[in-house]
MDTraj code that builds the backbone (N, CA, C; nanometers):
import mdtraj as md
import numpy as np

residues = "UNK UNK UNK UNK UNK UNK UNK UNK UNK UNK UNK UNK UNK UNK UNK UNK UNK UNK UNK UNK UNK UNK UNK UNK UNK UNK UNK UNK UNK UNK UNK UNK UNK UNK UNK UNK UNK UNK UNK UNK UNK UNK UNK UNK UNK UNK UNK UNK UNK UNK UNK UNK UNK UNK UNK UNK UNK UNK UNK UNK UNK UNK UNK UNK UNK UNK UNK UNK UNK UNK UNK UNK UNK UNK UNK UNK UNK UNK UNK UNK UNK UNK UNK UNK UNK UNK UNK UNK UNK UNK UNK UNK UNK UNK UNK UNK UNK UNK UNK UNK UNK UNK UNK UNK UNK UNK UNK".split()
xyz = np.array([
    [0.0859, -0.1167, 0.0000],
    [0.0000, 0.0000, 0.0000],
    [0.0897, 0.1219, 0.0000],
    [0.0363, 0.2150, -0.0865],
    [0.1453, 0.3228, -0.1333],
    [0.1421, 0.4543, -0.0142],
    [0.2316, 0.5293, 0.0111],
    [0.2273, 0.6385, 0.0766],
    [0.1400, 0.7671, 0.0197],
    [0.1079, 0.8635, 0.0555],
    [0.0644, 0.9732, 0.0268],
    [0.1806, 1.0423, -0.0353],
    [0.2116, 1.0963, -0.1949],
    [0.2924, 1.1823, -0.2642],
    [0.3386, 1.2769, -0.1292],
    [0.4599, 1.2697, -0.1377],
    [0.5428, 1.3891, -0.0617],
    [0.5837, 1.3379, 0.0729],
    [0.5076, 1.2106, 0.1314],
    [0.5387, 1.1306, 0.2986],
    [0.6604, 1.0494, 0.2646],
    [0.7366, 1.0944, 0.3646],
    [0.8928, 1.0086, 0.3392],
    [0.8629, 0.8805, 0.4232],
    [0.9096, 0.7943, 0.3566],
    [0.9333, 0.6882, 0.4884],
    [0.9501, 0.6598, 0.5745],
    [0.8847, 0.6112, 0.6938],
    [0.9673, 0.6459, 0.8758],
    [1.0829, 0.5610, 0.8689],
    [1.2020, 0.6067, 0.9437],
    [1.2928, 0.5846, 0.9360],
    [1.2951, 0.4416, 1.0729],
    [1.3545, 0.3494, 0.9902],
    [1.3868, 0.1808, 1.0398],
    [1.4660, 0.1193, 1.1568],
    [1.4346, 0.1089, 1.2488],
    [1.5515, 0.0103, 1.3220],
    [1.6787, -0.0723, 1.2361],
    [1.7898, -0.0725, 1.2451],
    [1.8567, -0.1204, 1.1552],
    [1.8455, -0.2701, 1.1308],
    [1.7506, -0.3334, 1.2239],
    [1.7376, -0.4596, 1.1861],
    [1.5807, -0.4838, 1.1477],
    [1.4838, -0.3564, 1.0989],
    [1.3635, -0.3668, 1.0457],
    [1.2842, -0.4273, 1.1009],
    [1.3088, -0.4201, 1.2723],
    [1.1612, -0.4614, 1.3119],
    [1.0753, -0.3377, 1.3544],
    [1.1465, -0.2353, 1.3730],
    [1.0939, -0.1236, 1.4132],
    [1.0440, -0.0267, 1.3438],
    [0.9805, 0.0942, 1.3478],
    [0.9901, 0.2273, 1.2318],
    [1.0286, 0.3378, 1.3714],
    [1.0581, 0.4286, 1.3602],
    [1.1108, 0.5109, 1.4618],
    [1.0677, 0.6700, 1.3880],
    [0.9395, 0.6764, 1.5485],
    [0.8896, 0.8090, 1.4357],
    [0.8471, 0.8939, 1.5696],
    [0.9185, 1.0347, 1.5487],
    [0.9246, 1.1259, 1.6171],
    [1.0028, 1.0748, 1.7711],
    [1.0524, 1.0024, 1.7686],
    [1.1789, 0.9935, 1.8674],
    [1.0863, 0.8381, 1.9506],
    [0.9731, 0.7722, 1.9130],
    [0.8854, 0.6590, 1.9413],
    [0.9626, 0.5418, 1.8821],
    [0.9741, 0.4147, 1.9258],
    [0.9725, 0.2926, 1.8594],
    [0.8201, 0.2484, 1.8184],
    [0.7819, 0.2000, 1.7138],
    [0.6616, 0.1316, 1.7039],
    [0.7314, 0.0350, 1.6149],
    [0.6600, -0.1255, 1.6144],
    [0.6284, -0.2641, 1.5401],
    [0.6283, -0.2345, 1.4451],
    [0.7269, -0.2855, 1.3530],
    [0.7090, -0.2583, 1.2183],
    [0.5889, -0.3769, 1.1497],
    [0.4962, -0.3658, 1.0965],
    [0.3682, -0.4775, 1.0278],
    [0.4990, -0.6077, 0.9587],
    [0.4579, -0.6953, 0.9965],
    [0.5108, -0.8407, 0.9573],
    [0.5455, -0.8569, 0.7875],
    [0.6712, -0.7866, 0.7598],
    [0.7289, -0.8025, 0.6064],
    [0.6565, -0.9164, 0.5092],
    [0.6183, -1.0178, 0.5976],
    [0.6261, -1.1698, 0.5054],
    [0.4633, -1.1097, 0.4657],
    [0.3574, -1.0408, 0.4762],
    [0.2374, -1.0277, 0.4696],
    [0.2605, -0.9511, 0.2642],
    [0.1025, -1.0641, 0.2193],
    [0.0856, -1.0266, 0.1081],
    [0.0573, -0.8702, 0.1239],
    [0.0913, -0.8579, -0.0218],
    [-0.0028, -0.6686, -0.0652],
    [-0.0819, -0.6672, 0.0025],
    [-0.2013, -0.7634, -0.0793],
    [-0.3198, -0.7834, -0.0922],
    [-0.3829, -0.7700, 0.0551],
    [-0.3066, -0.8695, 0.1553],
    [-0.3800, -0.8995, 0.2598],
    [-0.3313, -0.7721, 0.3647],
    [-0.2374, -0.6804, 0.3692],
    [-0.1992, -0.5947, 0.4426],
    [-0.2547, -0.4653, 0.4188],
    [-0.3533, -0.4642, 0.2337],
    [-0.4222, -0.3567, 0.2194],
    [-0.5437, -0.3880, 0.3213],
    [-0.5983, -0.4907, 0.3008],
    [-0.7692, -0.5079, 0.3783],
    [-0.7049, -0.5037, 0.4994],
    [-0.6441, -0.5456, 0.6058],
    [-0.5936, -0.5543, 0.7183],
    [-0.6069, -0.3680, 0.7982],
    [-0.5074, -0.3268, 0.6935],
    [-0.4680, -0.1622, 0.7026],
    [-0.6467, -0.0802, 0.6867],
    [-0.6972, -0.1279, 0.5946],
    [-0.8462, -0.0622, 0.5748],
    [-0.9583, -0.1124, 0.7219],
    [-0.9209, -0.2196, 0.7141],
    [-1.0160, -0.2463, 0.8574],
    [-0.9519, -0.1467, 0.9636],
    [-0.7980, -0.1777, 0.9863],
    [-0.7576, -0.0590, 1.1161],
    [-0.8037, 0.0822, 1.0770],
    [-0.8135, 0.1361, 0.9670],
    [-0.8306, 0.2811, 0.9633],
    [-0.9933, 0.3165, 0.9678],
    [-1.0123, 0.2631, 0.9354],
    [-1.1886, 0.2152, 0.9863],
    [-1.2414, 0.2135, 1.1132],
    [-1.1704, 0.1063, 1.1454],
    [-1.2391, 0.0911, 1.3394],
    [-1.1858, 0.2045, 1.3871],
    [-1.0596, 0.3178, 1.3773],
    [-1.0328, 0.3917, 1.4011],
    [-1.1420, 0.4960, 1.4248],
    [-1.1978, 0.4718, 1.2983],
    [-1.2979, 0.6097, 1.2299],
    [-1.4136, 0.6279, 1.3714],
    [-1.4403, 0.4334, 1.3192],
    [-1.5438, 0.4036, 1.4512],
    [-1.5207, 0.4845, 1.6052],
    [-1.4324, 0.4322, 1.6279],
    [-1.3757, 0.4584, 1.7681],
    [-1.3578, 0.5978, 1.7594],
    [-1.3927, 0.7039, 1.6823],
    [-1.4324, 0.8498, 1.6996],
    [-1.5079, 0.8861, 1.6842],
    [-1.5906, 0.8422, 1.6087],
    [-1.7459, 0.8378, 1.5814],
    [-1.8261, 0.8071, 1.7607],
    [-1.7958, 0.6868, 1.7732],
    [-1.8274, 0.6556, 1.9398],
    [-1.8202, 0.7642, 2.0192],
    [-1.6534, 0.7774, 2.0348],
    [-1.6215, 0.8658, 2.1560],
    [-1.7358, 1.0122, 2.1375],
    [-1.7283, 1.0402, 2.0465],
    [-1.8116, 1.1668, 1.9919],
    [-1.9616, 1.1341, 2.0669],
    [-2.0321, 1.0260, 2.0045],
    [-2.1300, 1.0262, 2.0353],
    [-2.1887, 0.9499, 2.2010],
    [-2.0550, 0.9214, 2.2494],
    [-2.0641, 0.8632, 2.4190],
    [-2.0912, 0.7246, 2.4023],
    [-2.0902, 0.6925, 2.3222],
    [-2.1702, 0.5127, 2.2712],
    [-1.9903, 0.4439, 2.3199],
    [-1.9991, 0.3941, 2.4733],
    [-1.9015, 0.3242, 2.5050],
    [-1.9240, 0.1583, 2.4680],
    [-2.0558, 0.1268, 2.4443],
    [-2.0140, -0.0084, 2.3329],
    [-1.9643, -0.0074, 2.2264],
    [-1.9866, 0.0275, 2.1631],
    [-1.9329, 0.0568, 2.0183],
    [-1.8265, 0.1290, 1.9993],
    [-1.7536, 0.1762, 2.1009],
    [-1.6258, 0.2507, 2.1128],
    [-1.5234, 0.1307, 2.1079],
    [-1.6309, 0.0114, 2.2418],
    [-1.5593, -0.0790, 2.2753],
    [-1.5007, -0.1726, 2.1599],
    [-1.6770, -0.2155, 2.1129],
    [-1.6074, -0.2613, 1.9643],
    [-1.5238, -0.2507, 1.8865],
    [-1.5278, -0.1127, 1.8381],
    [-1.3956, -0.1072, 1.7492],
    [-1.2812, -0.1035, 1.7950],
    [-1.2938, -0.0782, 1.9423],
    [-1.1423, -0.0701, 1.9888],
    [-1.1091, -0.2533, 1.9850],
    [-1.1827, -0.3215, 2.0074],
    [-1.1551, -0.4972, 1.9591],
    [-1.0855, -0.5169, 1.8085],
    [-1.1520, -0.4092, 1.7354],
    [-1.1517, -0.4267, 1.5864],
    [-1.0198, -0.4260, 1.5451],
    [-0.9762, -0.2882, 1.6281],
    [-0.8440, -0.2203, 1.5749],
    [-0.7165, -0.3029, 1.6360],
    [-0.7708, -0.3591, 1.7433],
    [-0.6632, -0.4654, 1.8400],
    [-0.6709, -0.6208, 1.7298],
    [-0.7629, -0.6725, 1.6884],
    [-0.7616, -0.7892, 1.5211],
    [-0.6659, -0.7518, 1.4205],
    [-0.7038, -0.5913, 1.3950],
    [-0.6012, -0.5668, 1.3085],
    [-0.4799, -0.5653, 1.3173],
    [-0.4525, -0.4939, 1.4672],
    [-0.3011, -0.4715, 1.4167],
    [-0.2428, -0.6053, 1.5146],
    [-0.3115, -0.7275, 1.5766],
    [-0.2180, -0.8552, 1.5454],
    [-0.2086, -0.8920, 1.4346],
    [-0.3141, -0.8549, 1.3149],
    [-0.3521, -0.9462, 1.1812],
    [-0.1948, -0.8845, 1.1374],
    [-0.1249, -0.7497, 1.1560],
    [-0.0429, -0.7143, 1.0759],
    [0.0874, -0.7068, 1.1733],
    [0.0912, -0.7833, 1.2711],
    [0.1910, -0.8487, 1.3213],
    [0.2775, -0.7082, 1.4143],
    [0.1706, -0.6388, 1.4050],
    [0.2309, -0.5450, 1.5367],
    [0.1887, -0.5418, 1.7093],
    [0.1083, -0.6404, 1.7077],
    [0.0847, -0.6556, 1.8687],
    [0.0761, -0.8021, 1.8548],
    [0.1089, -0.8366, 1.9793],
    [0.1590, -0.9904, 1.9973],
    [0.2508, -1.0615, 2.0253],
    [0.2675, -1.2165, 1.9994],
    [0.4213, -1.2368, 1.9657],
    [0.4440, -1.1935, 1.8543],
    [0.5628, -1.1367, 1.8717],
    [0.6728, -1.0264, 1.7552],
    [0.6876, -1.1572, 1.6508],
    [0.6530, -1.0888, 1.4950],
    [0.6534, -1.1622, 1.3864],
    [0.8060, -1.2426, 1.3881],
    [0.9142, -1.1819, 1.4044],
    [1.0311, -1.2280, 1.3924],
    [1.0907, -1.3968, 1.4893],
    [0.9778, -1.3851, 1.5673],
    [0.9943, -1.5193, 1.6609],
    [0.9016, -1.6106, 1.6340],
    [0.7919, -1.5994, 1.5074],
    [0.6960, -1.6943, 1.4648],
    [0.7667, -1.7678, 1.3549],
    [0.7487, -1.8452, 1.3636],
    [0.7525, -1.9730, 1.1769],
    [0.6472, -1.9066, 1.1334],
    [0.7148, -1.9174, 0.9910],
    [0.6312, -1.8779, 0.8274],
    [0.4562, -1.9268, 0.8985],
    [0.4174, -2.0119, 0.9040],
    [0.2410, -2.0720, 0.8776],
    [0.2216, -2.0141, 0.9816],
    [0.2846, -1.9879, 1.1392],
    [0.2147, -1.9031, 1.2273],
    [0.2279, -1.7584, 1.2460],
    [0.3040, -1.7225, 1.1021],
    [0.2879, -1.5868, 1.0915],
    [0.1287, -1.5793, 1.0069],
    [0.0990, -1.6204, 0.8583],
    [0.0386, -1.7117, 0.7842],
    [-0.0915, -1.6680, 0.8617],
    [-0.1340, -1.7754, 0.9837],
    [-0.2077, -1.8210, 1.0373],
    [-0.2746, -1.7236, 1.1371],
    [-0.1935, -1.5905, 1.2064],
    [-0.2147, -1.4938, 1.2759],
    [-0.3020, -1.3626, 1.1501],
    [-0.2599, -1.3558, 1.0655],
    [-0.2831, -1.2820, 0.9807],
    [-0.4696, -1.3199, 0.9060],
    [-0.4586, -1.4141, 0.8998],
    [-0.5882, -1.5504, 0.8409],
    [-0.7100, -1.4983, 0.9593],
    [-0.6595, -1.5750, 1.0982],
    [-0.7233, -1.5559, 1.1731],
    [-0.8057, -1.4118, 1.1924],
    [-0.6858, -1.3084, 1.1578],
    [-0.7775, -1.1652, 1.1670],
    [-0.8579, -1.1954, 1.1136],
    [-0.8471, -1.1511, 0.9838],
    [-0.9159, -1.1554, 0.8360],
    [-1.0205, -1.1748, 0.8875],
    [-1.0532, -1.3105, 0.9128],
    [-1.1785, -1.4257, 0.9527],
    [-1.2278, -1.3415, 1.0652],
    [-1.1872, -1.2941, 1.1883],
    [-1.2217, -1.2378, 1.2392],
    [-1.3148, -1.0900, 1.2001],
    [-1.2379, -1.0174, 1.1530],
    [-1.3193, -0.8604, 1.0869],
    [-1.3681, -0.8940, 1.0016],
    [-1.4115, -0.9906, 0.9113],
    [-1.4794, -0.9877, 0.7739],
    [-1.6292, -1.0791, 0.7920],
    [-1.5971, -1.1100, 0.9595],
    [-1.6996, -1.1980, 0.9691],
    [-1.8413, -1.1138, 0.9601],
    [-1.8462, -1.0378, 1.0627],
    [-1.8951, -0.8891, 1.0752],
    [-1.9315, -0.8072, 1.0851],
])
top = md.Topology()
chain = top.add_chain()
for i, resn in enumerate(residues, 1):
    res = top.add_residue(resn, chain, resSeq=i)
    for name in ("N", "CA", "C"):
        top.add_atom(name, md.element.get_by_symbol(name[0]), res)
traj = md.Trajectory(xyz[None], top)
């Protein structure tokens, strides 16, 4: 999934598990993940996001709650919360990613 014209890249841990942005470490999303499956992954997180302001706005702490579940599917689906992609085998990286999916698309 492409950047916005003119957004530089966050700059990497030298061993690419990290992105390092504004002086923060954050999880870099699990390299081994298709295009395909890291676009829908990325669209569900920016979504439940949406949700989870939509909520807060409107005081609806279920549905805050929800998406805050949503956005926690996603970003194990993309291998930033959890066990750290780098300590999984290939099928249980695979298999973490699947599981989202199945999870948010159910729905």
């Amino acid at each position: 999934m492409g950047r916005a014209k003119g957004m530089a890249e966050p700059e990497r841990s030298d061993d690419g598990r990290y992105l390092l942005i504004q002086g923060r470490r954050w999880r870099a999303s699990d390299p081994m993940l298709p295009d395909r499956t890291r676009e829908r992954l990325v669209r569900h997180l920016m979504s439940a996001r949406r949700e989870i302001a939509t909520a807060r706005k409107e005081g609806d702490v279920e549905a805050e709650r929800r998406a805050r579940d949503r956005v926690s599917w996603a970003k194990h689906g993309l291998g930033e919360r959890g066990v750290p992609w780098w300590e999984m085998a290939g099928r249980e990286r695979r298999h973490r990613w699947e599981e989202a999916l199945r999870h948010l698309e159910a729905g």
